[in-house]
KEKE-3310 file (N, C-alpha, C; in steps of 0.2 Angstrom, whole numbers, plus 5000, padded with zeros to 4 digits):
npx = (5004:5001:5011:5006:5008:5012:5009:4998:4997:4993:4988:4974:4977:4982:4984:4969:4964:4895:4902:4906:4904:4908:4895:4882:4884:4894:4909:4923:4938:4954:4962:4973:4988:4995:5014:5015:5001:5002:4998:4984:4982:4980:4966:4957:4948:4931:4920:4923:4919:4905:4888:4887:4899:4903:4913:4923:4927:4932:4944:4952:4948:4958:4969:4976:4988:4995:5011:5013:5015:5004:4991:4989:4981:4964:4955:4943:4934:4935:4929:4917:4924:4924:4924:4933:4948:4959:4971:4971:4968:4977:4980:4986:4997:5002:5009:5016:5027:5043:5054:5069:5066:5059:5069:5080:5071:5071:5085:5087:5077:5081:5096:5092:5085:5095:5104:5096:5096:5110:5113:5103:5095:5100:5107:5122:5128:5119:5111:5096:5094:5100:5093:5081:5083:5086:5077:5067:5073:5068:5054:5048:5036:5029:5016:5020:5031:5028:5019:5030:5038:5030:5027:5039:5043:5032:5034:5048:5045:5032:5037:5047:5040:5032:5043:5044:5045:5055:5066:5066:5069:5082:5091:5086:5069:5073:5086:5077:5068:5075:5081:5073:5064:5076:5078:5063:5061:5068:5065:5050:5049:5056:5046:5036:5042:5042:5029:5024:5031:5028:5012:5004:5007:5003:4990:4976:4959:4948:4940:4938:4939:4936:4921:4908:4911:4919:4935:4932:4927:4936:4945:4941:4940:4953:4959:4949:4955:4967:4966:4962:4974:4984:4983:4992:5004:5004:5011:5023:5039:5040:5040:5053:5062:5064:5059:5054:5049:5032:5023:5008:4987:4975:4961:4950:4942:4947:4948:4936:4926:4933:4944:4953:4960:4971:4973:4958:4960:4970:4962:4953:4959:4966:4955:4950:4960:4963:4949:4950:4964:4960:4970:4978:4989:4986:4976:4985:4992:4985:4980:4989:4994:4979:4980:4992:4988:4978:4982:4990:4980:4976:4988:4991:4979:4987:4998:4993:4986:4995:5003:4994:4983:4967:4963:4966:4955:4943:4944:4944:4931:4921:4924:4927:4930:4926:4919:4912:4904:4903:4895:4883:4877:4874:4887:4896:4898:4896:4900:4892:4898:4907:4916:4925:4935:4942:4946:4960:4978:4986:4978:4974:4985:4987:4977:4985:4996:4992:4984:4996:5004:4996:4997:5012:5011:5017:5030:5033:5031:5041:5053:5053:5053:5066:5073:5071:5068)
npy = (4994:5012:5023:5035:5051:5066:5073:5078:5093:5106:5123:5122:5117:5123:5131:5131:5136:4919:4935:4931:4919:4905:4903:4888:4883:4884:4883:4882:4891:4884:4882:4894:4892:4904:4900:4900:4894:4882:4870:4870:4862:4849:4850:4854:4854:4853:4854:4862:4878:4873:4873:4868:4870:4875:4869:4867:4878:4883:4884:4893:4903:4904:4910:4920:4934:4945:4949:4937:4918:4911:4904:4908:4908:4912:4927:4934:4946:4944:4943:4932:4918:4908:4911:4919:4924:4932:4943:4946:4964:4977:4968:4966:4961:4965:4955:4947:4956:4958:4965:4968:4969:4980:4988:4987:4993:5007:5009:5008:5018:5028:5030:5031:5043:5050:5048:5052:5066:5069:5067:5070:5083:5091:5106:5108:5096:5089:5081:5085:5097:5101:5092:5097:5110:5107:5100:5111:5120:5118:5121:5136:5137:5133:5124:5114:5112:5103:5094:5086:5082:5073:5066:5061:5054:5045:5036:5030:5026:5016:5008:5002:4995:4986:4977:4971:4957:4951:4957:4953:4939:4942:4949:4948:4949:4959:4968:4972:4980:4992:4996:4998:5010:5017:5026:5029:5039:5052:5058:5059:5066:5079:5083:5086:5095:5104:5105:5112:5126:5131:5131:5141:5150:5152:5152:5160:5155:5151:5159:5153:5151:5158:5157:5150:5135:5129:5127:5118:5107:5104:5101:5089:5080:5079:5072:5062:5054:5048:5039:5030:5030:5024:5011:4999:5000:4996:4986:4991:4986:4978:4989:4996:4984:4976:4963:4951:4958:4958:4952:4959:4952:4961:4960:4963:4976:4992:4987:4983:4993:4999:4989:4996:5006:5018:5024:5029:5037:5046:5053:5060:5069:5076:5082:5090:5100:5104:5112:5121:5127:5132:5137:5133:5128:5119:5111:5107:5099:5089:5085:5076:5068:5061:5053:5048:5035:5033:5022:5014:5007:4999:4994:4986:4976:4970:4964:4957:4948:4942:4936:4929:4923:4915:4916:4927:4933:4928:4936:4949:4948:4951:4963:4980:4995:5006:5016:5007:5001:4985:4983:4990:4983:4968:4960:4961:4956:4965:4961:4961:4966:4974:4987:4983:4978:4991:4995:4996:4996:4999:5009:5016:5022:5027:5039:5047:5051:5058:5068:5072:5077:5088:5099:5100:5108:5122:5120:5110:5118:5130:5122:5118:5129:5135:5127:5134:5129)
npz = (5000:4997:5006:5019:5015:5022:5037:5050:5045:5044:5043:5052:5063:5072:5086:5098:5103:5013:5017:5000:4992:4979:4969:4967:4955:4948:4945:4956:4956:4955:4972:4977:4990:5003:5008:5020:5025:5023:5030:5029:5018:5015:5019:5008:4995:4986:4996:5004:5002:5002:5009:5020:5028:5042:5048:5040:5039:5051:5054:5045:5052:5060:5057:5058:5061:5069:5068:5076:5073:5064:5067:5081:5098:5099:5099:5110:5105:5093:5078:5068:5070:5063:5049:5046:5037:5037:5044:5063:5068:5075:5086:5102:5114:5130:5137:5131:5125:5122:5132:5129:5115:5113:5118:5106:5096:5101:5102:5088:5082:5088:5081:5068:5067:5069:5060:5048:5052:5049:5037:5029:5033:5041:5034:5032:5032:5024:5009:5008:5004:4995:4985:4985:4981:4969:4964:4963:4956:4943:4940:4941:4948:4963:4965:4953:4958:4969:4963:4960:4968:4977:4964:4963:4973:4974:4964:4969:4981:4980:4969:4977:4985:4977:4972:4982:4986:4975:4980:4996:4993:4989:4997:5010:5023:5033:5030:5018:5022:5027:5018:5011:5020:5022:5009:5005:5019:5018:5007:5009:5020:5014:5006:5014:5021:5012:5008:5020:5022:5009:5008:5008:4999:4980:4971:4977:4979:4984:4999:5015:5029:5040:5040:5052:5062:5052:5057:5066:5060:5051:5059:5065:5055:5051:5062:5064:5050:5055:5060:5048:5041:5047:5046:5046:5051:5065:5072:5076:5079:5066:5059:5061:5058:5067:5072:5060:5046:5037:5024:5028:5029:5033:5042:5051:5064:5057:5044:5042:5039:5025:5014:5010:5018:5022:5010:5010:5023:5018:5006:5014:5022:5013:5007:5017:5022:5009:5008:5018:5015:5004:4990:4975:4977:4988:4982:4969:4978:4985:4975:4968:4979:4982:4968:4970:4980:4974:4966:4973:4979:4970:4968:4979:4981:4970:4975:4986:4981:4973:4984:4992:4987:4983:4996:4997:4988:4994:5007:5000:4995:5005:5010:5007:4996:4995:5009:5022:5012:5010:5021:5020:5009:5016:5013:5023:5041:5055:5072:5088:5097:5091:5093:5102:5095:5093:5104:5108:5111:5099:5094:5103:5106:5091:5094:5102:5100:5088:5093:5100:5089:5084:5094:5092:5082:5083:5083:5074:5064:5063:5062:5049:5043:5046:5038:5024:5014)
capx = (5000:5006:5010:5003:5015:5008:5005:4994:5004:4994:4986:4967:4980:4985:4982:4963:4963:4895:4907:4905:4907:4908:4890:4885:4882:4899:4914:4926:4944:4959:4966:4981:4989:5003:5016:5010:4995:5003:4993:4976:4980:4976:4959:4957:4942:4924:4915:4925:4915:4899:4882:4888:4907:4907:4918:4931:4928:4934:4951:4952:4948:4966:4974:4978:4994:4998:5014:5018:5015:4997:4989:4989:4975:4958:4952:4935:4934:4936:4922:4915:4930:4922:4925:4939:4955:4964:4972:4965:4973:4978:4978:4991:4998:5007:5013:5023:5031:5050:5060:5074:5065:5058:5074:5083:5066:5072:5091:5086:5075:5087:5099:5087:5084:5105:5105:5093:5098:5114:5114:5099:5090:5107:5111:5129:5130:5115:5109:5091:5094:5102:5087:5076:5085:5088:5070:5062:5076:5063:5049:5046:5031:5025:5015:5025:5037:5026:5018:5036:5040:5024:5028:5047:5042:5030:5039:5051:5039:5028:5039:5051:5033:5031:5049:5048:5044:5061:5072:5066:5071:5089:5093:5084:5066:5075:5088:5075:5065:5078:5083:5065:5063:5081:5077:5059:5059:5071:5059:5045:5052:5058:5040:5033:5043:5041:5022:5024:5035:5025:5006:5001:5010:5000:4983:4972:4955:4943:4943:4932:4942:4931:4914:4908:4912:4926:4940:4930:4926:4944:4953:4939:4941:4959:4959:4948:4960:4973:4964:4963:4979:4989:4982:4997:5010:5003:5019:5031:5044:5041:5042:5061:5063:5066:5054:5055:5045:5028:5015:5001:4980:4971:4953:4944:4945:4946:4946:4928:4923:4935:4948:4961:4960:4977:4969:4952:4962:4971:4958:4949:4964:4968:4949:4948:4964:4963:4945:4953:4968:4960:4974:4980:4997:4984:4974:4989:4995:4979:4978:4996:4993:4975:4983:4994:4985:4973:4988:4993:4974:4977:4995:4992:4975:4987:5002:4989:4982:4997:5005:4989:4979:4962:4963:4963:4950:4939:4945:4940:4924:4919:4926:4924:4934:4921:4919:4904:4899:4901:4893:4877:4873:4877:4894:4902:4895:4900:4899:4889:4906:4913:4917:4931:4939:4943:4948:4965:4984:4987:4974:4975:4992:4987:4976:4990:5002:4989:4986:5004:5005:4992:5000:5017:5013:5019:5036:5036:5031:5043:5058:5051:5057:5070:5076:5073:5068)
capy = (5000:5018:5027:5041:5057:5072:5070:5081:5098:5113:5128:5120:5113:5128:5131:5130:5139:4924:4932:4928:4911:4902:4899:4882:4881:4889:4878:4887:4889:4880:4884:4893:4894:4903:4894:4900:4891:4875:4866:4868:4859:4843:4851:4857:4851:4857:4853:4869:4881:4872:4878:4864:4870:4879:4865:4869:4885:4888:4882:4897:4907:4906:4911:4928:4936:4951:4948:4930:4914:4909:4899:4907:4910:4916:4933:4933:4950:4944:4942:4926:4916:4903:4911:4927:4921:4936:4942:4952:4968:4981:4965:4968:4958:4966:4950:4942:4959:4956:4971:4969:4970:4987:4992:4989:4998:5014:5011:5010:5025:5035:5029:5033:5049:5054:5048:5056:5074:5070:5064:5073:5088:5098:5112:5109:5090:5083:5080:5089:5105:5100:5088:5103:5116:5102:5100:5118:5123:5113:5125:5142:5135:5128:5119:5111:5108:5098:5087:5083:5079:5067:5059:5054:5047:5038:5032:5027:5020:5011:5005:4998:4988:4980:4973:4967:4950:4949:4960:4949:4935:4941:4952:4945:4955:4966:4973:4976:4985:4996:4999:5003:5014:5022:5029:5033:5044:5056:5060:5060:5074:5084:5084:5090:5100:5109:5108:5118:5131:5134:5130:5149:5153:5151:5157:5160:5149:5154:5159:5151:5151:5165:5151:5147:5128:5126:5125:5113:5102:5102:5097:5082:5075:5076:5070:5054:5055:5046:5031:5024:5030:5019:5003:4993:5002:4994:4982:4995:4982:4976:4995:4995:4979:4971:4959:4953:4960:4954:4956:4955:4950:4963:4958:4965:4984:4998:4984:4981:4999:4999:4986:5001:5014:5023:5029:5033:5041:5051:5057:5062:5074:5081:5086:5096:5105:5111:5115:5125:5133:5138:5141:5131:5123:5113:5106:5102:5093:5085:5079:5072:5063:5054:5050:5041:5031:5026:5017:5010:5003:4993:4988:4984:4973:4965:4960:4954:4942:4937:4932:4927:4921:4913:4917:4936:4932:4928:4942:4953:4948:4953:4968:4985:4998:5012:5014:5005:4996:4980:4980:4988:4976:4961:4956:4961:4957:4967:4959:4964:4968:4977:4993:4980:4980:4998:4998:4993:4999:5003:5013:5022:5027:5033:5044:5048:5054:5062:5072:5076:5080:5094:5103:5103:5111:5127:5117:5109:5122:5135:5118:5119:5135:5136:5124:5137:5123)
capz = (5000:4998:5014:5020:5016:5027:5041:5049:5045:5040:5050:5056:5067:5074:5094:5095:5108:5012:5012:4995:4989:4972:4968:4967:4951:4946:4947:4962:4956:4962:4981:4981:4996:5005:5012:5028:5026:5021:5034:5025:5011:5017:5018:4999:4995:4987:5000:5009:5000:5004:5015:5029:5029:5045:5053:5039:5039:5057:5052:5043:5057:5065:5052:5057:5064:5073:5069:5077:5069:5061:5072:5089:5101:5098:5104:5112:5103:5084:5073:5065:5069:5059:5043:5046:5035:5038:5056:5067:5067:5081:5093:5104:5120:5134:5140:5124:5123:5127:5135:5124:5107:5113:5116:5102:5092:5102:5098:5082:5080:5088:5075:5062:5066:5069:5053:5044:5053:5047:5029:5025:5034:5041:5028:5032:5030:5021:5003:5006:5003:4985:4980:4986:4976:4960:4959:4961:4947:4938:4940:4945:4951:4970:4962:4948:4961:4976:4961:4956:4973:4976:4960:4961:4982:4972:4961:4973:4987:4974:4965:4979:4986:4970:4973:4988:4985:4973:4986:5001:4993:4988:5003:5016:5023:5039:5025:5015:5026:5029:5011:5007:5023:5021:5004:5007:5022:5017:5000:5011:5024:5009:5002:5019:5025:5008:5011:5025:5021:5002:5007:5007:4990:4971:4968:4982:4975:4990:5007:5021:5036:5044:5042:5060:5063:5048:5059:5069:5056:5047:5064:5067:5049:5051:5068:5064:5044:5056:5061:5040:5038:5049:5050:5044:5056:5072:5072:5077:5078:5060:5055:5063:5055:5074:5071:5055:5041:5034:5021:5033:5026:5039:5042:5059:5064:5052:5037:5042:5035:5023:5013:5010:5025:5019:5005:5011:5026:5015:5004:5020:5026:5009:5006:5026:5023:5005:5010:5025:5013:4997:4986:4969:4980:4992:4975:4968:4983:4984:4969:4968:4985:4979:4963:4972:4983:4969:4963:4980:4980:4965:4968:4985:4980:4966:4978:4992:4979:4971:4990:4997:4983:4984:5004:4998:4985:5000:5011:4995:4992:5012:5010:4999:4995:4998:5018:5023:5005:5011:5027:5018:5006:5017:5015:5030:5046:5060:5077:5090:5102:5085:5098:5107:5090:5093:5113:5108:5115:5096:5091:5110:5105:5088:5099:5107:5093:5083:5096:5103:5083:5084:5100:5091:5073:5079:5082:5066:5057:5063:5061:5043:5041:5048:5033:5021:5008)
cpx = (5004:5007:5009:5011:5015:5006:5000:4998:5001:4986:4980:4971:4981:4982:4975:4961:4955:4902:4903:4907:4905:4900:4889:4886:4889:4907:4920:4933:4950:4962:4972:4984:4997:5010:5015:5004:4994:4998:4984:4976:4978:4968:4954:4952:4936:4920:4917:4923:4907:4894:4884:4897:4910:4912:4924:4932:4932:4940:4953:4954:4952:4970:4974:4986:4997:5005:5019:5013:5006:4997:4987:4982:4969:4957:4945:4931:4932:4930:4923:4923:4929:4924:4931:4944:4960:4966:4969:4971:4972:4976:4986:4992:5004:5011:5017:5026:5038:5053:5064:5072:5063:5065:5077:5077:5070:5079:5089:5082:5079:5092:5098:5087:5091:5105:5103:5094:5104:5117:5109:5097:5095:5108:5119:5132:5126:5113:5102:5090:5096:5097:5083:5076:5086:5080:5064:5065:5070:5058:5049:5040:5028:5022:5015:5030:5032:5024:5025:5040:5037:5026:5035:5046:5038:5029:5044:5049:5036:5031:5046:5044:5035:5038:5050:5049:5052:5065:5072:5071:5080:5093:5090:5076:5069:5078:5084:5072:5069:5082:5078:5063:5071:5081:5069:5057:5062:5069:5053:5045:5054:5050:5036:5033:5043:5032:5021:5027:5030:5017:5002:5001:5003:4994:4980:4964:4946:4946:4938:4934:4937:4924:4914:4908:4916:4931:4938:4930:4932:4950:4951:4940:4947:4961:4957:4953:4966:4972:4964:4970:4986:4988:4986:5006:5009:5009:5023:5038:5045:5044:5050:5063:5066:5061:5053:5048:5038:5023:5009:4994:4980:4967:4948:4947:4943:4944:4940:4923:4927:4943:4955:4960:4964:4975:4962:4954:4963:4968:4954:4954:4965:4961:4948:4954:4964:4954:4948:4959:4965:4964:4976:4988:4990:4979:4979:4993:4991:4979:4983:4996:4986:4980:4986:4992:4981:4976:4988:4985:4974:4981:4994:4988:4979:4992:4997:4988:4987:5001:5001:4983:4974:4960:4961:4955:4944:4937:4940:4933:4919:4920:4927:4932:4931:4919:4911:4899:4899:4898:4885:4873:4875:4883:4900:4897:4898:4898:4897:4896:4909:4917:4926:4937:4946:4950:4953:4971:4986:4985:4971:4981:4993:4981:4980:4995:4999:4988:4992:5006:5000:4997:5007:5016:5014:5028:5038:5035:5035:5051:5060:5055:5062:5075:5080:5072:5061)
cpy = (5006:5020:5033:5047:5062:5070:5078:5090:5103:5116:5126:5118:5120:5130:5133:5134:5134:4925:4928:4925:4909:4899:4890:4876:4881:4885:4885:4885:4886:4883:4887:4895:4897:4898:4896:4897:4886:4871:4865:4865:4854:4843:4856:4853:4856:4859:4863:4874:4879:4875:4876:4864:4875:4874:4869:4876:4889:4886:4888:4905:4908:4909:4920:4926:4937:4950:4940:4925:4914:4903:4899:4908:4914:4922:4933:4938:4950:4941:4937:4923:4909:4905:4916:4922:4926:4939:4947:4959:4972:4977:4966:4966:4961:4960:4945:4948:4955:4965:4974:4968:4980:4994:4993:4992:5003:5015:5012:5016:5031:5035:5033:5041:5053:5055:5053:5064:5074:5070:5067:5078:5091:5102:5110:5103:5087:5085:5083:5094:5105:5097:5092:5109:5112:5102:5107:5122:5122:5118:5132:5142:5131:5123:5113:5108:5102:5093:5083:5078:5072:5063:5057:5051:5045:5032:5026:5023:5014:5007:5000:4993:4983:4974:4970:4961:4948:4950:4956:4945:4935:4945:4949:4950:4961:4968:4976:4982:4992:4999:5002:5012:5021:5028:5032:5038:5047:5061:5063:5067:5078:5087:5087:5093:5107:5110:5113:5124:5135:5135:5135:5152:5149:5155:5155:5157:5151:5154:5157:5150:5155:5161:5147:5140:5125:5123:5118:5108:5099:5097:5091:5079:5076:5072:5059:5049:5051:5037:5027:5025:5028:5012:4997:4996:4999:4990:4986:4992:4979:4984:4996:4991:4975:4965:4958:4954:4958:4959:4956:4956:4954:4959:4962:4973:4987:4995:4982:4985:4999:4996:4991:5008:5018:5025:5033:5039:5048:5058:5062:5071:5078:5087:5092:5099:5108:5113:5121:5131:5137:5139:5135:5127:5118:5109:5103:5096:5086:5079:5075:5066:5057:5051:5044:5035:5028:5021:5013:5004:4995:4990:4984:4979:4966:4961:4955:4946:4938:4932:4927:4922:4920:4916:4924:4939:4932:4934:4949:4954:4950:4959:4973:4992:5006:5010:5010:5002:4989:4977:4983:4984:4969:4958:4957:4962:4961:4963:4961:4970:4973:4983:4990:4980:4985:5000:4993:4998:5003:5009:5020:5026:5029:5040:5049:5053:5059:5068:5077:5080:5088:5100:5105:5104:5116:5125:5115:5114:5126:5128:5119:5125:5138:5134:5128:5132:5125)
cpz = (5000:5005:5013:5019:5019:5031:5042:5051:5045:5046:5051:5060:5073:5082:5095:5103:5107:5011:5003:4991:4982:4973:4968:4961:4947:4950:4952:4957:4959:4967:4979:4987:4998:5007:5020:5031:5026:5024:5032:5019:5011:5017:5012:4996:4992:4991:5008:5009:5001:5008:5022:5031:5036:5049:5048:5040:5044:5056:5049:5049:5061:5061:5053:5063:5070:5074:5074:5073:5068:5064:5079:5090:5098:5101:5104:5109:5094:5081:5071:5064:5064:5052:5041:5042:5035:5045:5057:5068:5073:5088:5096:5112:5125:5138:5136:5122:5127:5127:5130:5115:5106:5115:5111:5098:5096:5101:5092:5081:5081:5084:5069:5062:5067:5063:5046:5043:5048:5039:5024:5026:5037:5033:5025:5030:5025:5014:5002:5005:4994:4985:4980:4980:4967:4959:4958:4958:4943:4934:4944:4951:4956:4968:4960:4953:4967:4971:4959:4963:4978:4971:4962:4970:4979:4970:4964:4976:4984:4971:4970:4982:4983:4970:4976:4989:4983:4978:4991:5000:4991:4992:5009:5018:5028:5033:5019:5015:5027:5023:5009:5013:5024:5012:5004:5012:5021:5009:5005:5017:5019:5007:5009:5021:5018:5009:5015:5025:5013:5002:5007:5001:4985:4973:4974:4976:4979:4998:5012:5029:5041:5046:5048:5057:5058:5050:5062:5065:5053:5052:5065:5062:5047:5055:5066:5053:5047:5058:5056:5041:5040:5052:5048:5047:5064:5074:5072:5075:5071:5058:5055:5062:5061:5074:5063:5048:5036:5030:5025:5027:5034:5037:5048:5058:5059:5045:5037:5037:5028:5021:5014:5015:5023:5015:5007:5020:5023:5013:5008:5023:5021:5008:5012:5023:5014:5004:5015:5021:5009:4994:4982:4971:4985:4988:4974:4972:4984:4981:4968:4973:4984:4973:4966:4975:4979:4967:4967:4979:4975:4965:4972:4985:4976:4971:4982:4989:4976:4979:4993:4993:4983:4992:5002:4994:4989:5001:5006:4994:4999:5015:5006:5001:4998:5004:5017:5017:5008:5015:5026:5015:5009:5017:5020:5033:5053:5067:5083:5096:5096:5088:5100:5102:5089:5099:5112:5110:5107:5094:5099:5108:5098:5090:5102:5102:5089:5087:5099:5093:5083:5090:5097:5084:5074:5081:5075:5061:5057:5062:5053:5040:5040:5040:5028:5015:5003)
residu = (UNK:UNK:UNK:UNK:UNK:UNK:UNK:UNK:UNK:UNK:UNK:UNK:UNK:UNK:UNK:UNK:UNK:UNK:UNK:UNK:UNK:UNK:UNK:UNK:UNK:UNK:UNK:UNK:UNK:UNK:UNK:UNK:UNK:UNK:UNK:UNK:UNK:UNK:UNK:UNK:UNK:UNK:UNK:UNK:UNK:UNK:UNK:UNK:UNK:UNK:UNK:UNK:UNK:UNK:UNK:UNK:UNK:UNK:UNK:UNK:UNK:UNK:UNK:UNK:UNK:UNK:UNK:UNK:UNK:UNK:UNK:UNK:UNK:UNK:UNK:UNK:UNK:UNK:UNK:UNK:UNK:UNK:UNK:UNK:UNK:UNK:UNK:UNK:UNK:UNK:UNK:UNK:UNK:UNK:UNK:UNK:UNK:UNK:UNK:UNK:UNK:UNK:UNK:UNK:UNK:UNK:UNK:UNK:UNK:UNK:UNK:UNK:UNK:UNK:UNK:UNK:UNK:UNK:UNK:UNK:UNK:UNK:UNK:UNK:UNK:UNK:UNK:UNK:UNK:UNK:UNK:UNK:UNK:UNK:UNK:UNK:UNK:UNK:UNK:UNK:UNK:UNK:UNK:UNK:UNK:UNK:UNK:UNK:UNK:UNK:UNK:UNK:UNK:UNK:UNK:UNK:UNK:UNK:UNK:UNK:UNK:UNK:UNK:UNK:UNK:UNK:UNK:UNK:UNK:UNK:UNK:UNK:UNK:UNK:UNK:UNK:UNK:UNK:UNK:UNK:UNK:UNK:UNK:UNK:UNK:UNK:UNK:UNK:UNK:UNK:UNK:UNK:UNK:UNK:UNK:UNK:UNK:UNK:UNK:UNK:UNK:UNK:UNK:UNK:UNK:UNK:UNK:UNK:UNK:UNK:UNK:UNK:UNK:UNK:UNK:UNK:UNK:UNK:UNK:UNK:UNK:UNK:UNK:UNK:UNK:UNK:UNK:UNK:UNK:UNK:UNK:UNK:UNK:UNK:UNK:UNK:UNK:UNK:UNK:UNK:UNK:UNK:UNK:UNK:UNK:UNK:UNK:UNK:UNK:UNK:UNK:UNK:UNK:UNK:UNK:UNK:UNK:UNK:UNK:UNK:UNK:UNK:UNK:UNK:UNK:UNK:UNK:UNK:UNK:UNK:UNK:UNK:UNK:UNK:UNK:UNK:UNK:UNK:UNK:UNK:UNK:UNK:UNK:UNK:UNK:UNK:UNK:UNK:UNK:UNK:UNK:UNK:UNK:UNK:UNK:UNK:UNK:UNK:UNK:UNK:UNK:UNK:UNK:UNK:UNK:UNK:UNK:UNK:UNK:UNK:UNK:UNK:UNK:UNK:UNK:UNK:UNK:UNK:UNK:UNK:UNK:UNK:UNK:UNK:UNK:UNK:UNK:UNK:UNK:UNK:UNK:UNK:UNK:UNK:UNK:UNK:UNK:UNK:UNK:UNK:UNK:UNK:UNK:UNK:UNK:UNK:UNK:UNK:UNK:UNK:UNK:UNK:UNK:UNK:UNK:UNK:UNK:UNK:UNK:UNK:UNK:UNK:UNK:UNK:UNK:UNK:UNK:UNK:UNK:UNK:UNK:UNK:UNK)
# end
């Protein structure tokens, strides 16, 4: 999937003072299975797809993650365990942490971030001030420049995905992760921190800041803009590549409403703030940020199927792309507990962050500055 590029950066921020199975008529296609799923093939069968298949079906129903192996425990909390074939997602057990994995994630981040100061975002030492200044040679125009800078991270990000498969296999997944995430954060901070310094500039378009209950609206639909747009970061220690790195199949949570939440996050947070600015730089950013993500939609659907295959096909068919299509016409049921889903340590601590992000935009904004990019 694409990742989100912005976070939440721009001035509304500012101190506020079934399942649908193979007919019966309609020969089902053959099984494929990952090799994580090896274990079902012993039970590859027609009769899986059947009306009286909830025995095999619940076999199915472990097959989720959260990052350890497929197989584990049940949650009392996950919907139709009988039919789920993807993990449960933002489950999260304070008792299988280990100490020492959350250490090395904070050695590493702070690594991470030395690095990045040093190689990229210092004036004195780093390469972002040249790629800032090489690409708004380009154009005179704010504009012209944020799409330029949107496309080549998309380029990059999208295009190192689609790889991952090959690169895993010939570097291993931690160095991949770390090749994909060493080359894309240092684009992705270049493009926001130009966002913030340019988002006033080009053509003013309209002004509504002054309309009672705008700012209000703009900060709650970037506020809840955070909960689609990070629902495959809950594995911290996969993101640090301390834990080693997976395609994950969500299913429960956010993927209930919607199979691709980072896109329909996105869209969400692009439409409140270029409602909010007004001006022909936050259309263009806009529009270069859905673009992308429409992409992510279909890449991200094509790798899913080709890793996961017929298992995603399922997942697919239970789930919609538009929030809430497939749980009105019947193919998603939601659970009556679906609330428990929610009351989770990850999704507290994207509360958490998205918050602490609001209280500090007039820090980032004036770091932004400081750049001069």
């Amino acid at each position: 999937m694409a990742s989100p590029l912005l976070l939440s950066i721009s001035t509304p921020f500012v101190p506020l003072g079934r399942r649908y199975l193979y007919p019966h008529n309609i020969a089902a296609p053959p099984l494929r299975y990952p090799s994580s799923l090896a274990f079902l093939k012993p039970f590859q069968s027609r009769n899986i797809w059947g009306t009286n298949s909830s025995n095999s079906l619940r076999l199915f129903g472990r097959a989720h993650v959260r990052g350890t192996p497929i197989g584990g425990a049940e949650s009392e909390t996950s919907i139709s365990d009988e039919s789920r074939v993807g993990e449960d997602s933002a489950a999260f057990e304070l008792g299988e942490q280990k100490l020492s994995s959350w250490a090395y994630f904070t050695a590493i981040l702070g690594a991470v971030l030395v690095a990045l100061n040093i190689l990229w975002i210092n004036p004195s030492t780093g390469f972002g001030t040249a790629y800032i200044d090489a690409v708004s040679g380009l154009s005179p125009s704010p504009e012209v420049v944020l799409l330029l800078l949107i496309v080549i991270f998309a380029i990059v990000h999208s295009g190192l995905a689609s790889l991952r498969d090959a690169g895993e296999e010939l570097i291993g997944e931690r160095a991949y992760r770390v090749l994909f995430a060493g080359i894309s954060l240092p684009l992705a901070v270049s493009t926001i921190v130009y966002f913030i310094n340019h988002r006033y500039d080009g053509t003013q378009l309209w002004q509504l800041q002054s309309v009672f209950g705008l700012h209000e609206l703009v900060w709650f639909s970037s506020f809840i803009s955070f909960f689609f747009l990070y629902p495959s970061t809950f594995n911290l220690l996969e993101v640090a590549a301390v834990d080693k790195p997976k395609l994950h199949l969500w299913e429960t949570g956010i993927i209930r409403i919607t199979r691709h939440p980072q896109m329909i996050g996105q869209v969400i947070w692009c439409l409140a703030h270029t409602l909010w600015i007004g001006n022909s730089v936050a259309v263009a950013t806009s529009v270069g940020l859905i673009v992308h993500h429409i992409f992510g939609v279909w890449n991200g659907d094509r790798r899913l199927a080709l890793r996961y295959g017929q298992t995603f096909e399922v997942l697919k068919s239970r789930t919609s792309i538009i929030p809430f299509a497939a749980i009105l016409d019947g193919r998603q049921k939601l659970p009556k507990d679906y609330y428990k889903e929610f009351l989770r340590l990850p999704y507290l601590t994207i509360t958490g962050l998205t918050l602490g992000a609001y209280f500090a935009h007039p820090l980032m904004q004036a770091s932004s500055f400081r750049l001069h990019w």
